[in-house]
C-alpha positions in Angstrom: 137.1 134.2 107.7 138.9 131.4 106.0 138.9 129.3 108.9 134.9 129.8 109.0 134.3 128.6 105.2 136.8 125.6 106.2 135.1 124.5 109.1 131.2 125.1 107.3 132.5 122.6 105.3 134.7 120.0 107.2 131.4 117.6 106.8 132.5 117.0 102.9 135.5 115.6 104.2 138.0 118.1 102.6 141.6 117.8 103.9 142.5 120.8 105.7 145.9 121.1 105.1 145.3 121.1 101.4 145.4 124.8 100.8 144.1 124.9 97.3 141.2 123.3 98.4 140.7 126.0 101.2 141.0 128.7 98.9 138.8 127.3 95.8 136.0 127.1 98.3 136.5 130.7 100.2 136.3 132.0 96.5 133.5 129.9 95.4 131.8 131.3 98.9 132.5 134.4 98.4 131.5 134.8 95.0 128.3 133.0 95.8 127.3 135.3 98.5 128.0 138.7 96.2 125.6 136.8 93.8 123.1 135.0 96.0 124.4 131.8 94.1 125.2 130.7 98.2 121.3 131.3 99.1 120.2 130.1 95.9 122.3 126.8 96.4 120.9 126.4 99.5 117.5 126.7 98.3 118.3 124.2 95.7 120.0 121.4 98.0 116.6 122.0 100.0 114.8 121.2 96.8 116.5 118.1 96.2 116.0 117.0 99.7 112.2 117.5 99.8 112.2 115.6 96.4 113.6 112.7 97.7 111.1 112.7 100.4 108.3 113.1 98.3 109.4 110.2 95.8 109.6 107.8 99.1 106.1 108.5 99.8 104.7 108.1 96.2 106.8 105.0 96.2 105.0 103.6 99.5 101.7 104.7 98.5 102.1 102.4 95.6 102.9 99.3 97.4 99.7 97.3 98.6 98.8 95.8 101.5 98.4 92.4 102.8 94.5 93.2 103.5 94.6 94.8 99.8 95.8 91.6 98.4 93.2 89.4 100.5 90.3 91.4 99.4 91.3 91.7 95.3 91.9 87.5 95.8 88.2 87.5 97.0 87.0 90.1 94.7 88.3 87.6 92.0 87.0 84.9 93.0 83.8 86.2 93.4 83.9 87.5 90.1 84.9 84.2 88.6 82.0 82.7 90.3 79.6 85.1 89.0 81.3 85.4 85.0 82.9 82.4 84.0 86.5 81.3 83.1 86.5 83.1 80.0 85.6 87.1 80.9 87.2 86.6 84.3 90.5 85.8 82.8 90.1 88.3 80.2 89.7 91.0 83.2 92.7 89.8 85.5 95.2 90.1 82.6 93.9 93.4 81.7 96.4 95.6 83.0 94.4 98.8 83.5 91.0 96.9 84.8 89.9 96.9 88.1 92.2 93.5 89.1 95.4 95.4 89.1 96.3 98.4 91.7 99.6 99.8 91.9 102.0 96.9 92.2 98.6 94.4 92.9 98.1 92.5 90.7 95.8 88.9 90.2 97.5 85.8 88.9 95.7 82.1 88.8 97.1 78.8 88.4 95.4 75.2 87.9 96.5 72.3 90.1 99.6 71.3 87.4 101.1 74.2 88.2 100.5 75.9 84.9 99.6 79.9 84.6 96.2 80.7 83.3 96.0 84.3 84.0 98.3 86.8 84.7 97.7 90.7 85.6 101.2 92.2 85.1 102.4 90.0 82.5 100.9 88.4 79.7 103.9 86.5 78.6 103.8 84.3 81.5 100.8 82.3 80.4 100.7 79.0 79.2 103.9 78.2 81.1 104.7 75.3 83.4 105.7 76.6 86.5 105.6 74.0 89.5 109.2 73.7 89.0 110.5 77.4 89.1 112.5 78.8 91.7 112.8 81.9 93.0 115.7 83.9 93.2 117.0 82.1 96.4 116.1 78.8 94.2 112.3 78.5 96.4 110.2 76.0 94.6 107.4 78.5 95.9 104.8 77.4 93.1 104.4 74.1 94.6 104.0 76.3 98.4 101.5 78.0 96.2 99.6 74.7 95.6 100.7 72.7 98.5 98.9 75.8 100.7 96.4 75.5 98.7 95.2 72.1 99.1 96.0 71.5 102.2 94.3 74.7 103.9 92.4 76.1 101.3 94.4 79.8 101.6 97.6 81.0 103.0 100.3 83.2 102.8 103.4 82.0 100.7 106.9 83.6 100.9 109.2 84.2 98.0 111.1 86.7 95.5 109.9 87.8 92.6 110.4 90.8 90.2 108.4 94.1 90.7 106.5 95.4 87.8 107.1 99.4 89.5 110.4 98.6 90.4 112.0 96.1 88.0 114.0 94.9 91.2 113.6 91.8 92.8 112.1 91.5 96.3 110.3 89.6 99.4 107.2 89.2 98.1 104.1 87.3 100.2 101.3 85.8 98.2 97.6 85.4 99.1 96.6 81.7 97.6 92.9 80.9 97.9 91.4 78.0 96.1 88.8 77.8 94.4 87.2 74.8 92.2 90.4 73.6 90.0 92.3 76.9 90.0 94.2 79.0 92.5 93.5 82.8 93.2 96.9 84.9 93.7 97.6 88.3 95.1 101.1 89.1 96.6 102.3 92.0 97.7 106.2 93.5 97.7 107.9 93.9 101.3 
């Protein structure tokens, strides 16, 4: 029987030869079965398991998608077109409207580099940003402009923090210009 517990539990990496070890867990075995703590533990290792899971969905359901990011950019735009400066930068910094899903979010810049709305944080505008760097020290605001004069859109590459997860990741940004400001829309790899 002790040989049985010992080997159930030889994937934990427990010496062996260490006899106190051996008998702490036949007695915590064998106390566990007489109260159903062993099935009950099992039940709650299942639990934990299936919660993990579940959180790695949620997680992925959260993050958008490249053709998400391409059609909020346009969305924006259009709604620029159609409301003015004004109430269109009011609704892409307003963090519960309809320019911000999951970690989507709407940001515009003019042609100096300088933020004029952003959806996920409010503090960023007004700043200079043509010469920040990302975290791998990417001047990817001028990519951002660059792309944008040259082609009109694009994708530009580069790391940046997540508003879900407060880490920093590969991010890809949908630029799109449009009169004197650029349309953004990244989403988190």
């Amino acid at each position: 029987m002790e040989g049985k517990g010992v080997q159930q539990f030889s994937n934990l990496n427990i010496n062996h030869t260490n006899g106190m070890r051996r008998r702490r867990i036949k007695d915590w075995k064998d106390k566990s079965k007489n109260k159903g703590g062993y099935e009950e533990m099992k039940k709650v290792i299942a639990l934990i398991l299936v919660s993990f899971f579940l959180a790695g969905i949620v997680y992925a359901a959260g993050k958008g998608t490249k053709k998400e990011a391409i059609a909020m950019v346009d969305k924006a735009v259009s709604y620029f077109k159609a409301n003015g400066k004004g109430a269109a930068f009011t609704a892409f910094d307003n963090q519960k409207g309809k320019f911000v899903k999951d970690d989507l979010y709407i940001y515009v810049v003019d042609m100096k580099g300088d933020i004029v709305s952003h959806g996920a944080n409010k503090k960023l505008i007004g700043q200079h940003f043509i010469d920040i760097k990302d975290a791998d020290g990417k001047l990817f605001f001028r990519e951002i402009l660059n792309v944008a004069k040259a082609k009109g859109s694009g994708w530009v590459d580069y790391k940046w923090t997540n508003p879900i997860s407060k880490k920093v990741e590969p991010k890809s940004a949908y630029v799109k210009k449009s009169g004197d400001y650029v349309f953004c829309c990244g989403v988190y790899k």
